[in-house]
N, CA, C and O of each residue as an XYZ file, in Angstrom:
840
protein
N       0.848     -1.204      0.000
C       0.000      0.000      0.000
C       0.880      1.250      0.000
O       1.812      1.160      0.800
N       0.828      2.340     -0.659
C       1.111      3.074     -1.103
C       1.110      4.216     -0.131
O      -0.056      4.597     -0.027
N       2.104      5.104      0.813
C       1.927      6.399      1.831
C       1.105      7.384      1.632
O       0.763      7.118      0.480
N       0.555      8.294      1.899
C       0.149      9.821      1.262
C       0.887     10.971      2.388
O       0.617     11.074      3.584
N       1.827     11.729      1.651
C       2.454     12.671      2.865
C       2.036     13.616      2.237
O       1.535     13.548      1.115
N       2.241     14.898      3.085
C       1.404     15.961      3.210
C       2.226     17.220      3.104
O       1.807     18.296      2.675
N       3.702     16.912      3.635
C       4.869     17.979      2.918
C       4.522     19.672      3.632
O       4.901     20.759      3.198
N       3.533     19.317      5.056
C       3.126     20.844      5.863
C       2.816     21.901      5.042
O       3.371     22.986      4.868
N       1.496     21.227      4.404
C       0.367     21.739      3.506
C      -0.375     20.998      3.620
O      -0.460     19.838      4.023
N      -1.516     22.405      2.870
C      -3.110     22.070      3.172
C      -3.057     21.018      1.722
O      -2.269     21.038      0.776
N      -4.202     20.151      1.994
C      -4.806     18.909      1.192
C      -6.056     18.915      1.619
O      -6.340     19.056      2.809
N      -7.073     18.734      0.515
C      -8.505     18.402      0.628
C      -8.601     16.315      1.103
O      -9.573     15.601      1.354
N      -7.077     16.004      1.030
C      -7.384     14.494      1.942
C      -6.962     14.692      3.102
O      -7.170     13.798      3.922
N      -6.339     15.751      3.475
C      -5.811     15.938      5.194
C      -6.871     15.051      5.939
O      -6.475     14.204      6.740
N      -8.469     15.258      5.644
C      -9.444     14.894      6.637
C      -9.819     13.669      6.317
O     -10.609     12.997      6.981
N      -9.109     13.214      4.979
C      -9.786     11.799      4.296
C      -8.483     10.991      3.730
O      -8.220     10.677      2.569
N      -8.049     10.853      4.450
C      -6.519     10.460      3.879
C      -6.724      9.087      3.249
O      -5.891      8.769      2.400
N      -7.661      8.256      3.516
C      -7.833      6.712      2.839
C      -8.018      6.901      1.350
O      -7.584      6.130      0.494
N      -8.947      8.390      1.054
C      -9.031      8.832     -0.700
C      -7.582      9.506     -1.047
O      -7.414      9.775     -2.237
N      -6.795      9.731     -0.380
C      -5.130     10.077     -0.893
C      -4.719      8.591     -1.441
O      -4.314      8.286     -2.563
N      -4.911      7.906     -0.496
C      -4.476      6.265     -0.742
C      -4.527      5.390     -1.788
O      -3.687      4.627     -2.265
N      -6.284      5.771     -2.207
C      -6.730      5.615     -2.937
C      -6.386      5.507     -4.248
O      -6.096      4.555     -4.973
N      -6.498      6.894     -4.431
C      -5.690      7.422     -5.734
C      -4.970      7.217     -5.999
O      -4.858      7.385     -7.213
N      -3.293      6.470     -5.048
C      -1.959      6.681     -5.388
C      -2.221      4.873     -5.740
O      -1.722      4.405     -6.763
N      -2.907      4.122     -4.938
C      -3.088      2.862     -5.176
C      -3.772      2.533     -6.616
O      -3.458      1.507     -7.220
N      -4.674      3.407     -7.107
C      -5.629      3.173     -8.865
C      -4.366      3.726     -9.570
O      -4.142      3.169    -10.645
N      -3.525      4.654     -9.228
C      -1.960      4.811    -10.326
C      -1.112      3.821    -10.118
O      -0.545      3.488    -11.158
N      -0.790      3.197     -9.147
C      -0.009      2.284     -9.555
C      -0.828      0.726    -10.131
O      -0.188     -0.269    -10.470
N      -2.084      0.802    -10.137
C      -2.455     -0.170    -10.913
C      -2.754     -0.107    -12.109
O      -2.674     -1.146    -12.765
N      -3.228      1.237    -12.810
C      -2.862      1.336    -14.119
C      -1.373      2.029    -14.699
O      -1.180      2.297    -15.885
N      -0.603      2.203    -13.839
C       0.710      2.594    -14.137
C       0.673      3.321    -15.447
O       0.881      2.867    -16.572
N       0.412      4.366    -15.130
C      -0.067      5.713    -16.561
C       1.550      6.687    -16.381
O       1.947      7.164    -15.318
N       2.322      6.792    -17.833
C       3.272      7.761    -17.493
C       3.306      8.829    -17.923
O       4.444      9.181    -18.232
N       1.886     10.147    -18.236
C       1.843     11.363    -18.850
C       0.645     11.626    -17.796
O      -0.237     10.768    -17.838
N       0.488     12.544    -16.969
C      -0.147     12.615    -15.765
C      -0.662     14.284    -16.175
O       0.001     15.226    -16.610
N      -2.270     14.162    -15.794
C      -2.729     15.458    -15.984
C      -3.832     15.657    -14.388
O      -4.748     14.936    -13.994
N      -3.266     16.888    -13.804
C      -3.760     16.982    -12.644
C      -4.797     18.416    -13.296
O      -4.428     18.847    -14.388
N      -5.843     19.002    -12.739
C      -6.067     19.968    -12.814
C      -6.866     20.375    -11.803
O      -7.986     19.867    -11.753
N      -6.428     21.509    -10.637
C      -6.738     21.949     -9.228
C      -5.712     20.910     -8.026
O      -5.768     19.853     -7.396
N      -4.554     22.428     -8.349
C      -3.266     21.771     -7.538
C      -3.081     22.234     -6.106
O      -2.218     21.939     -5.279
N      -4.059     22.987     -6.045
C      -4.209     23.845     -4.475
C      -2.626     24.239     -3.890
O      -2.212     25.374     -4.128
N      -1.781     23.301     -3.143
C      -0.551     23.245     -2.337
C       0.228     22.130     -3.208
O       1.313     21.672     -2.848
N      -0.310     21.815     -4.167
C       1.094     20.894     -4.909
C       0.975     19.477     -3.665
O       2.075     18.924     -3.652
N       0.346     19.033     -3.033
C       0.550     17.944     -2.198
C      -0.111     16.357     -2.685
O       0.166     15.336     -2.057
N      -0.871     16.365     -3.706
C      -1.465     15.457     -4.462
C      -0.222     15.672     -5.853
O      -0.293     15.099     -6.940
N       0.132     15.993     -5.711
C       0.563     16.584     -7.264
C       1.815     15.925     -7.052
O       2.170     15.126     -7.919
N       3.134     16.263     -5.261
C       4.071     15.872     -5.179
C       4.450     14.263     -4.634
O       5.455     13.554     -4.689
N       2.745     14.082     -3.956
C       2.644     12.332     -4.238
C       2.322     11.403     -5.415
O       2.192     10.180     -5.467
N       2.222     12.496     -6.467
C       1.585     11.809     -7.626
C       3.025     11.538     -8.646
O       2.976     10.562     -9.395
N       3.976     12.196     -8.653
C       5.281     12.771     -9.007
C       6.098     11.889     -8.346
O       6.941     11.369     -9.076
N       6.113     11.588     -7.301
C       6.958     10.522     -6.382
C       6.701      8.815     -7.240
O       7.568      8.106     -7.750
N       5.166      8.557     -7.132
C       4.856      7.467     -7.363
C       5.245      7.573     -8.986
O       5.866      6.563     -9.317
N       5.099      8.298     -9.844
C       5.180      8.554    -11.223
C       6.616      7.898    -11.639
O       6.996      6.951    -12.327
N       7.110      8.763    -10.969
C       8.831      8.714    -10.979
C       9.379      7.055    -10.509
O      10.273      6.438    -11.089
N       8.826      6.708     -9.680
C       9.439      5.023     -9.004
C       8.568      4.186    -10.098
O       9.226      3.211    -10.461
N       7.277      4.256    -10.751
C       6.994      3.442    -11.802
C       7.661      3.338    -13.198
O       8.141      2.397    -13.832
N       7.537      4.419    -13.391
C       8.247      4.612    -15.041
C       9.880      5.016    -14.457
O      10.177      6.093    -14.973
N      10.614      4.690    -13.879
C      11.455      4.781    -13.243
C      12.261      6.267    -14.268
O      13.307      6.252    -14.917
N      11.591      7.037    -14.119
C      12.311      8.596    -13.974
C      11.591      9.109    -15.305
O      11.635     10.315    -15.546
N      10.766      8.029    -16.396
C      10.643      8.311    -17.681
C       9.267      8.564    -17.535
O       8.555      7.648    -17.947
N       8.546      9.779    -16.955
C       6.964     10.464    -17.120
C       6.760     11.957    -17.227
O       7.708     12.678    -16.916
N       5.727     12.451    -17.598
C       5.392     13.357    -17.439
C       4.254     14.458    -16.600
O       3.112     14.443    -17.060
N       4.411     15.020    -15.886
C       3.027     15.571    -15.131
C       2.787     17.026    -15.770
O       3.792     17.595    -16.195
N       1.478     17.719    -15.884
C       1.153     18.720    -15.615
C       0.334     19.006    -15.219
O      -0.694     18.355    -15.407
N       0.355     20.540    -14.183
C      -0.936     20.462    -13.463
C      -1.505     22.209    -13.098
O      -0.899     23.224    -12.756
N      -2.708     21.953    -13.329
C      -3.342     23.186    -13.894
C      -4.119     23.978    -12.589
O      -4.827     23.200    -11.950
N      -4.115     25.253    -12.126
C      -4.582     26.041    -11.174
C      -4.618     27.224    -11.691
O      -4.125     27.603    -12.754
N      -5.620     28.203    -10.390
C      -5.272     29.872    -10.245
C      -4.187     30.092     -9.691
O      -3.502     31.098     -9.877
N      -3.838     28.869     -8.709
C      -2.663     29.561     -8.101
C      -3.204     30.742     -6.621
O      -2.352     31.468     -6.108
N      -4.308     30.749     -6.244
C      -5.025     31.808     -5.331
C      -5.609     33.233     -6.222
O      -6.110     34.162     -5.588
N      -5.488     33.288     -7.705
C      -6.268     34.219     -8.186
C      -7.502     34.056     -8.442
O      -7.848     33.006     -8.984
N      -8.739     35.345     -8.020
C      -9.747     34.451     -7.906
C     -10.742     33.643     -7.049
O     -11.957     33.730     -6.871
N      -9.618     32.691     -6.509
C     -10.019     31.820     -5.442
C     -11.410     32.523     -4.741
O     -12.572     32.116     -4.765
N     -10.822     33.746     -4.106
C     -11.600     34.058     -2.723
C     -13.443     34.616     -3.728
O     -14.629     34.286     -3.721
N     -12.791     35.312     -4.220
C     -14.250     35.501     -5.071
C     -15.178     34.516     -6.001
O     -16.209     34.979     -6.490
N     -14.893     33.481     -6.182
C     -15.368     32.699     -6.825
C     -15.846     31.201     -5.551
O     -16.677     30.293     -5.554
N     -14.965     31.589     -4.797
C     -15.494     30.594     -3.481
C     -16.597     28.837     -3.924
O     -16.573     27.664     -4.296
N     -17.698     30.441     -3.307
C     -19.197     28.999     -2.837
C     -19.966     28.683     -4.049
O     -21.105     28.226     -3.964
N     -19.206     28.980     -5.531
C     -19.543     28.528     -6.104
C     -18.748     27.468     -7.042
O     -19.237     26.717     -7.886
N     -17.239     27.627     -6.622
C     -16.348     26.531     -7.635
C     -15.577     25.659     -6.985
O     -15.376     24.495     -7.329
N     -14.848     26.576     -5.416
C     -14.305     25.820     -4.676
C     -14.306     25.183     -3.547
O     -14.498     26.397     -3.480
N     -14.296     24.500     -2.461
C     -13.909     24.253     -1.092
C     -13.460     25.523     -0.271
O     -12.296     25.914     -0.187
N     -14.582     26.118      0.332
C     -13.541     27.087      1.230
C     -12.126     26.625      1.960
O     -12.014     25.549      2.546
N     -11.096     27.569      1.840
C      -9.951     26.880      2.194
C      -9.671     28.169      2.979
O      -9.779     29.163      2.261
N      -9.302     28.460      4.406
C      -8.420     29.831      4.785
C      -6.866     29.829      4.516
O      -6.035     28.951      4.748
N      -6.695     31.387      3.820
C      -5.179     30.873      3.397
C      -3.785     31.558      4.439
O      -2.648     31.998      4.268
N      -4.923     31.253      5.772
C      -4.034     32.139      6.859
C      -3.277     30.917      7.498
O      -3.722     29.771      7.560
N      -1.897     31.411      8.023
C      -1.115     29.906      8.380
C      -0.991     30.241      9.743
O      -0.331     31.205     10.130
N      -1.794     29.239     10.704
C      -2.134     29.674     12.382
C      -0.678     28.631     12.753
O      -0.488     28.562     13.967
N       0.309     27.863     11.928
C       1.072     27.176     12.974
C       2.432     28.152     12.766
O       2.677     28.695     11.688
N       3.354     28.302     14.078
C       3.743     29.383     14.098
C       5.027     28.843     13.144
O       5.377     29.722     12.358
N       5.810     27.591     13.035
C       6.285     26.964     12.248
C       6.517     26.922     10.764
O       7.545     26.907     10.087
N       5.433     26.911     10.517
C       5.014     26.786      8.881
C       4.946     28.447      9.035
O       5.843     28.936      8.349
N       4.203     29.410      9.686
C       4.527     30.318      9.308
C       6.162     30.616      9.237
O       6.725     31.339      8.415
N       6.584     30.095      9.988
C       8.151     30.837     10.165
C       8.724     30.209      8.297
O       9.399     30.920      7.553
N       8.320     29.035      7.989
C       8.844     28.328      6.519
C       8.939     28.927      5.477
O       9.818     29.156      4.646
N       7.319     29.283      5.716
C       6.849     29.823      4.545
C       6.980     31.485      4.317
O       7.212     31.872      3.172
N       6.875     32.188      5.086
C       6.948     33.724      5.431
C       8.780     34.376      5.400
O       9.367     35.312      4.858
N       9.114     33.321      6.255
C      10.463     34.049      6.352
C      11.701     32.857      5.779
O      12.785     33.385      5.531
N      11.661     32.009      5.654
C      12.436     30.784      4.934
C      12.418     31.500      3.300
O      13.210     32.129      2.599
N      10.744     30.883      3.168
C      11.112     31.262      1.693
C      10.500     32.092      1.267
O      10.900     32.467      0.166
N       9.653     32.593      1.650
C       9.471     33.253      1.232
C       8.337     33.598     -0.038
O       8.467     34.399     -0.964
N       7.133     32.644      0.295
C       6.029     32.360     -0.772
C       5.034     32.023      0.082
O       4.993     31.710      1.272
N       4.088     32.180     -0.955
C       2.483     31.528     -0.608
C       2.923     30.240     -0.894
O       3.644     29.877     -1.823
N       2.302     29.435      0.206
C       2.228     28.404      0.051
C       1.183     27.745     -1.444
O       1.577     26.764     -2.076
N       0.057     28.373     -1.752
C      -0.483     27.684     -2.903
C      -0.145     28.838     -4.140
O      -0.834     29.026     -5.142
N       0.943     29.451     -3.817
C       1.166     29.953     -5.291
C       2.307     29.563     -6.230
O       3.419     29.293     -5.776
N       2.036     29.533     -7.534
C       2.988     28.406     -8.423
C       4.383     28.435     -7.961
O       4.909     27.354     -7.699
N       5.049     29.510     -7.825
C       6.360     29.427     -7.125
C       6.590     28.529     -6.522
O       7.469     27.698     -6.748
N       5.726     28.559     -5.534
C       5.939     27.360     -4.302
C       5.754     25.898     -4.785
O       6.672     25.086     -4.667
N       4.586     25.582     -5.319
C       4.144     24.092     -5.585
C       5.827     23.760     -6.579
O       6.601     22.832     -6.343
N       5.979     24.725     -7.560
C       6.894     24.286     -7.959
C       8.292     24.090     -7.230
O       8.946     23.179     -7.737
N       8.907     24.731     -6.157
C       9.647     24.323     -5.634
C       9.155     23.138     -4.745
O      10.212     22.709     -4.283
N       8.308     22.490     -4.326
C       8.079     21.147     -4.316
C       8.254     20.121     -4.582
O       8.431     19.072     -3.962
N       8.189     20.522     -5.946
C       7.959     19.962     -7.278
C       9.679     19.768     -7.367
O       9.997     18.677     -7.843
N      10.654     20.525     -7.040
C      11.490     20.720     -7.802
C      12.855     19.561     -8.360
O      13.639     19.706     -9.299
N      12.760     18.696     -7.600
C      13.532     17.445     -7.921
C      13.049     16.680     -9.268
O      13.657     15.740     -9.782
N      11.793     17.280     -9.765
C      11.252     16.705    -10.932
C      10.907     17.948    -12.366
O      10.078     17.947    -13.276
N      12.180     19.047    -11.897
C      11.887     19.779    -12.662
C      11.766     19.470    -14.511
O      11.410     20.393    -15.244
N      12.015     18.464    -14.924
C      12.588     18.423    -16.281
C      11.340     17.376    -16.667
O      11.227     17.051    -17.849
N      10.405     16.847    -15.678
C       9.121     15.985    -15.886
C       8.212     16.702    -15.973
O       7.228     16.323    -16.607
N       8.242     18.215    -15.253
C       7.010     18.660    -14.642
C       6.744     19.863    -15.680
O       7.676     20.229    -16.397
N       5.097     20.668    -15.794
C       4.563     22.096    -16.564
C       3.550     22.360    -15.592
O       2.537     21.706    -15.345
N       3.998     23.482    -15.047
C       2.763     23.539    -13.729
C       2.346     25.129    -14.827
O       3.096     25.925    -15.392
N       0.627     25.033    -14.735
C       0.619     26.293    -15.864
C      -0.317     26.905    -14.497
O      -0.750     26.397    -13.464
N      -0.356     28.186    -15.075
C      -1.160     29.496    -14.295
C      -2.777     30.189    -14.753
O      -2.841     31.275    -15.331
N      -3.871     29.474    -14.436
C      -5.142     29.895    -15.195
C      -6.260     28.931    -15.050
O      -6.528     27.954    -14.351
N      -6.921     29.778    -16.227
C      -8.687     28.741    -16.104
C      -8.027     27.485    -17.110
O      -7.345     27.770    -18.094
N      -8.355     25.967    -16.688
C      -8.805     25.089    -16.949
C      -9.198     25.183    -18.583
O      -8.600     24.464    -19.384
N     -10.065     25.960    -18.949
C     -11.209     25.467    -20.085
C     -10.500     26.824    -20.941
O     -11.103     27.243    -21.929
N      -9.414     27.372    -20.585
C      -8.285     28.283    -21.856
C      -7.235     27.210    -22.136
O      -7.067     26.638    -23.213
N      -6.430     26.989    -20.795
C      -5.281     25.997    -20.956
C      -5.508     24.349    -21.544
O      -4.658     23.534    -21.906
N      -6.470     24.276    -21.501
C      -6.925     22.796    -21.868
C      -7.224     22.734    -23.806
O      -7.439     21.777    -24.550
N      -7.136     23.836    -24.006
C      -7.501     23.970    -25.613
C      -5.540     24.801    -25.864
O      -5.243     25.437    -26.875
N      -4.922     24.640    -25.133
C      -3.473     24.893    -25.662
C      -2.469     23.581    -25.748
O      -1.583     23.365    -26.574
N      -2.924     22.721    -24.551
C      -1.969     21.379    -23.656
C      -2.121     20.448    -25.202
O      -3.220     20.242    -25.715
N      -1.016     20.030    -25.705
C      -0.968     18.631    -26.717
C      -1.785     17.704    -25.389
O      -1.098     17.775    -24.370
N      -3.177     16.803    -25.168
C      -3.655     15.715    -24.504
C      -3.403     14.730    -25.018
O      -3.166     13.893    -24.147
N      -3.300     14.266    -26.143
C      -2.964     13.006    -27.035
C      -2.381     11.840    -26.225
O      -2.709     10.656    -26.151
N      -1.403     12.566    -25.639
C      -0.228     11.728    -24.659
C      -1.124     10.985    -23.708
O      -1.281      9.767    -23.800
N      -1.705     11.720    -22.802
C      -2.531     12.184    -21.352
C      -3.014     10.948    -21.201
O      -3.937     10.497    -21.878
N      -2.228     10.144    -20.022
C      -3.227      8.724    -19.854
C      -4.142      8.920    -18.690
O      -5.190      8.275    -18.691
N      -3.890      9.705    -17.725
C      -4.794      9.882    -16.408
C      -4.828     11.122    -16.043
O      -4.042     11.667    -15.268
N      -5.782     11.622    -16.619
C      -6.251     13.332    -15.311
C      -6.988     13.190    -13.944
O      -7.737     12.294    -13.555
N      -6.749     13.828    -13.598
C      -7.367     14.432    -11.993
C      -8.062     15.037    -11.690
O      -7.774     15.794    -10.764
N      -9.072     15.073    -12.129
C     -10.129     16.347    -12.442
C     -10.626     16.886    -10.505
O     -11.483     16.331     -9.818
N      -9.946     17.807    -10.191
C     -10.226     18.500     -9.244
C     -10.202     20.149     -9.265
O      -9.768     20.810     -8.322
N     -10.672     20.652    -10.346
C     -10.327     22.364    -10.832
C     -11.698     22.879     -9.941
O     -11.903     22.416     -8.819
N     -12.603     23.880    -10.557
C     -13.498     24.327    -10.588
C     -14.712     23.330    -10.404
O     -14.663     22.355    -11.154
N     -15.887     23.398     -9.470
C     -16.340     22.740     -9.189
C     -17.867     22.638     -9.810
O     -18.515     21.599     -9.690
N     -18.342     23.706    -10.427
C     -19.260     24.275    -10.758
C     -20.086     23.769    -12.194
O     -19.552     23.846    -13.301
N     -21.287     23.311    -12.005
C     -21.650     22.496    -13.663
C     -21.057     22.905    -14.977
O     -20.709     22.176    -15.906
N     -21.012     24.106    -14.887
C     -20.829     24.428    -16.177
C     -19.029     24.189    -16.163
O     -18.422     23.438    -16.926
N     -18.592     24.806    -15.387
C     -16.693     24.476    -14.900
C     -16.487     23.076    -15.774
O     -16.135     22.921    -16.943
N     -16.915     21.943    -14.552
C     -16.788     20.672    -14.868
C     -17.271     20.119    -15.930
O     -16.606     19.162    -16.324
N     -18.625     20.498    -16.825
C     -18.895     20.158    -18.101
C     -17.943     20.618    -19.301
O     -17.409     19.980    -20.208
N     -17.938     21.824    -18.994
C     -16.714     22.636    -19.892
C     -15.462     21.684    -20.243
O     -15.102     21.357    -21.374
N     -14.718     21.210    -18.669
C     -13.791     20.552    -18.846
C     -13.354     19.169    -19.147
O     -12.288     18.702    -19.548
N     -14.994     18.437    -18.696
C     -14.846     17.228    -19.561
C     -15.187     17.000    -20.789
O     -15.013     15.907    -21.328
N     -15.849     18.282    -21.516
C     -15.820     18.306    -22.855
C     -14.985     18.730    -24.120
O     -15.106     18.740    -25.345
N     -14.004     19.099    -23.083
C     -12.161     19.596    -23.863
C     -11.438     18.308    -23.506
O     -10.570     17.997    -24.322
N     -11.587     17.540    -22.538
C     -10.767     16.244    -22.196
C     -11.222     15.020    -23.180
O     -10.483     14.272    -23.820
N     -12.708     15.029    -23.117
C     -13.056     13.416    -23.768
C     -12.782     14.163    -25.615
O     -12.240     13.378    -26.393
N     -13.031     15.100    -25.991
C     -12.230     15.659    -27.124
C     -11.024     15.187    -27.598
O     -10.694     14.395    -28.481
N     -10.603     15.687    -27.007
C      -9.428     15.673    -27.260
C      -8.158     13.972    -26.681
O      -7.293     13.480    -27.405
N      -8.533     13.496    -25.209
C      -7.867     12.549    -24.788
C      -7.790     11.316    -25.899
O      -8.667     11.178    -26.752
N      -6.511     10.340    -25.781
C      -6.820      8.996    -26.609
C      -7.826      8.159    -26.124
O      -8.116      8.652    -25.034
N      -8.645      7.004    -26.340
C      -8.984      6.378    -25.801
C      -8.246      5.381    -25.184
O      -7.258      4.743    -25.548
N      -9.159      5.370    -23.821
C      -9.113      4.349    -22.619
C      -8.441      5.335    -22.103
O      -8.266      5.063    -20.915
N      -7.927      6.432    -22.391
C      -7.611      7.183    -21.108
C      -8.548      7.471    -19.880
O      -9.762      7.578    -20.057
N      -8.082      7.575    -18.856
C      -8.978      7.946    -17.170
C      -8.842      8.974    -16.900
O      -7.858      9.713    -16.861
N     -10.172      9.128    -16.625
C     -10.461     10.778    -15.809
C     -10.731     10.296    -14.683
O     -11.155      9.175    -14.962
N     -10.766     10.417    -13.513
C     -10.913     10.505    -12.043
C     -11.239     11.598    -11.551
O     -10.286     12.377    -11.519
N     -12.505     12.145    -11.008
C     -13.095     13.164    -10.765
C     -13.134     13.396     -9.306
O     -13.769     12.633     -8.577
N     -12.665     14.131     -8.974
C     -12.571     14.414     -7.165
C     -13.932     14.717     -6.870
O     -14.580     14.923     -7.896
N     -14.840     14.851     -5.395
C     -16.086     15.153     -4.958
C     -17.871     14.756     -5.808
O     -18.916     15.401     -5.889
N     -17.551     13.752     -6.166
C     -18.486     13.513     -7.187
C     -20.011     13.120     -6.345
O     -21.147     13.217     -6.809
N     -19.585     12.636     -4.918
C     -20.623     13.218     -4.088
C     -21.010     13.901     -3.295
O     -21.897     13.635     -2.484
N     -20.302     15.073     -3.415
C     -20.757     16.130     -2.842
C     -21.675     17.241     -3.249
O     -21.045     18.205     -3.684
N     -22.861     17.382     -3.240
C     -24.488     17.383     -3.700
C     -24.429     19.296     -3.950
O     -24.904     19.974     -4.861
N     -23.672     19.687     -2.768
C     -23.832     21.447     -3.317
C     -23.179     21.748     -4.069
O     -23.199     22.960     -4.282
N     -22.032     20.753     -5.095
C     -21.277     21.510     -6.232
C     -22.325     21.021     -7.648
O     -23.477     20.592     -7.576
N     -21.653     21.207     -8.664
C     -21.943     20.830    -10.009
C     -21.586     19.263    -10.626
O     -21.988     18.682    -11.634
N     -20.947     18.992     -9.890
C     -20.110     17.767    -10.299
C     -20.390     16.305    -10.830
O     -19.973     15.541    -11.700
N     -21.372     16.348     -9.771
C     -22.139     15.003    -10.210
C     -23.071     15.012    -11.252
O     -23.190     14.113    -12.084
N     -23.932     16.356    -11.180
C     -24.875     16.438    -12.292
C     -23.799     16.328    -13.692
O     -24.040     15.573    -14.633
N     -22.683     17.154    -13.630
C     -22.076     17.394    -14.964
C     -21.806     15.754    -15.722
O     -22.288     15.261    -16.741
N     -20.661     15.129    -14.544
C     -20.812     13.878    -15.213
C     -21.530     12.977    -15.107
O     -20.843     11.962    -15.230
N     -22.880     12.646    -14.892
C     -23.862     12.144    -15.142
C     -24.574     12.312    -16.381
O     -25.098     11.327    -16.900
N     -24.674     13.778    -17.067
C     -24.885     13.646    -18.353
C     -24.090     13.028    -19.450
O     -24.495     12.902    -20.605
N     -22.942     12.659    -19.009
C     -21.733     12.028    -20.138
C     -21.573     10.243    -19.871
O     -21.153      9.473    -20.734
N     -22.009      9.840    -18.494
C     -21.437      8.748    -17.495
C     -21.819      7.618    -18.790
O     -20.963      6.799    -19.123
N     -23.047      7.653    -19.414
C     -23.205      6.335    -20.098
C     -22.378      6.338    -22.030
O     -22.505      5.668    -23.055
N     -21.938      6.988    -21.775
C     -21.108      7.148    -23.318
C     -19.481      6.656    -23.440
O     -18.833      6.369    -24.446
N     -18.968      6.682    -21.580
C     -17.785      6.204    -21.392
C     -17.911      4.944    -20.318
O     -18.993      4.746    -19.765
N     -17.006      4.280    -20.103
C     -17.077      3.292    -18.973
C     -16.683      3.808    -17.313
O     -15.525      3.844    -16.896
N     -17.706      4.128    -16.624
C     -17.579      4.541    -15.633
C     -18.073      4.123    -14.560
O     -19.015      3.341    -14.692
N     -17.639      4.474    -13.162
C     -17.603      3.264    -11.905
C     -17.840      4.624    -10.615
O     -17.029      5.476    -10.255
N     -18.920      4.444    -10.268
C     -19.233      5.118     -8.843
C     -18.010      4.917     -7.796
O     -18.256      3.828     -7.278
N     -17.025      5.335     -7.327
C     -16.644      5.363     -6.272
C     -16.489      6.067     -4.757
O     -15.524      6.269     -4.019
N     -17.667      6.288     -4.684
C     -18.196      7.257     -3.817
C     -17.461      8.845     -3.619
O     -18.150      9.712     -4.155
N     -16.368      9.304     -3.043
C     -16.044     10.330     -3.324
C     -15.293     10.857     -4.895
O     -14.978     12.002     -5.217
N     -15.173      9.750     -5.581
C     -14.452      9.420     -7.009
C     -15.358      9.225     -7.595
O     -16.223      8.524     -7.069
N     -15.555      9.704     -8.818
C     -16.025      8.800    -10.318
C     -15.184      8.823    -10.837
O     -14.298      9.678    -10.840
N     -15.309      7.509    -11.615
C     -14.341      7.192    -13.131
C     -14.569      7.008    -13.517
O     -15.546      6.281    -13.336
N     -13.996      7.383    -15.148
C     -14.195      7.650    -16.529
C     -13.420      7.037    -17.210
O     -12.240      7.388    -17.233
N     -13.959      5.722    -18.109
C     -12.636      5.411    -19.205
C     -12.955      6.033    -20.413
O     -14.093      5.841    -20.841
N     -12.211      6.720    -21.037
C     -13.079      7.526    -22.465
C     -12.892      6.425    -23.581
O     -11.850      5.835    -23.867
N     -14.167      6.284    -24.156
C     -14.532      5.570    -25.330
C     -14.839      6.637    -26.429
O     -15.445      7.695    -26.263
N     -14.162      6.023    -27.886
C     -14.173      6.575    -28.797
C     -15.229      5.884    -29.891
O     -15.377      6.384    -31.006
């Protein structure tokens, strides 16, 4: 079984760490080496996803992974994201992050110095989802992460630039798919019977059929 570390950052599995597990356990069983994350919050899914990436294809993969980066964020909230506070109450991590280095913790700077032992694998881009997703070559793309924008139209938007464009049998894995006040479930529910897909309670998955 596979760890999930946390690297003293926020994670939407901090409270659910068995769905960190999860995830790192469905990658190493389809052992996918062109990795598309999109909603990287703190880079902490992203730098366990990069770890495991790297020990499968033993150094030979690719990740990229798509955010605001905190632009946005606060105004767009209760309708796309997880409230998250981006105030750091431990006096520690403040001392890391504030006076060490000197960054936001969820802004690209940072995730990418995270990131940074995998600089020559990794494209961490800066923006909306449903611009950058009509620039990214997907062809490659064996597994996305669909955790961006949460919102029907967000998530329809973006699985309709992914199943576009992805090869087939590629996987989408959709973060919060039951969680009833976003868009999420409705979005892929209108697509669910056109691809091969599997309820996994906080997960859906998607195999795209062509």
């Amino acid at each position: 079984m596979n760890k999930f570390k946390f690297y003293f950052r926020k994670s939407s599995f901090k409270k659910d760490i068995k769905s960190g597990i999860f995830l790192l356990n469905l990658i190493s069983e389809i052992k996918p080496k062109n990795f598309l994350e999109i909603g990287v919050l703190e880079g902490v899914t992203s730098r366990n996803v990069c770890d495991l990436l790297n020990k499968i294809n033993r150094g030979n993969f690719s990740y990229i992974g798509i955010d605001l980066f905190g632009d946005n964020v606060i105004e767009n909230n209760s309708k796309e994201f997880t409230p998250i506070s981006y105030k750091i109450n431990n006096p520690l991590k403040w001392l890391y992050f504030k006076v060490i280095l000197r960054m936001r913790p969820n802004s690209k700077d940072c995730v990418e110095h995270l990131l940074k032992k995998y600089k020559n694998s990794i494209n961490i881009l800066k923006g909306y989802s449903k611009d950058l997703l009509k620039e990214i070559d997907l062809k490659e793309i064996d597994f996305v992460f669909l955790d961006g924008g949460h919102s029907f139209e967000t998530v329809k938007e973006d699985l309709r630039l992914l199943i576009l464009n992805l090869k087939k049998d590629s996987i989408i894995l959709c973060d919060d798919y039951n969680v009833h006040h976003y868009g999420v479930k409705k979005a892929i529910d209108e697509i669910k019977n056109n691809h091969k897909f599997k309820d996994l309670g906080r997960f859906a998955f998607l195999q795209i059929r062509k």
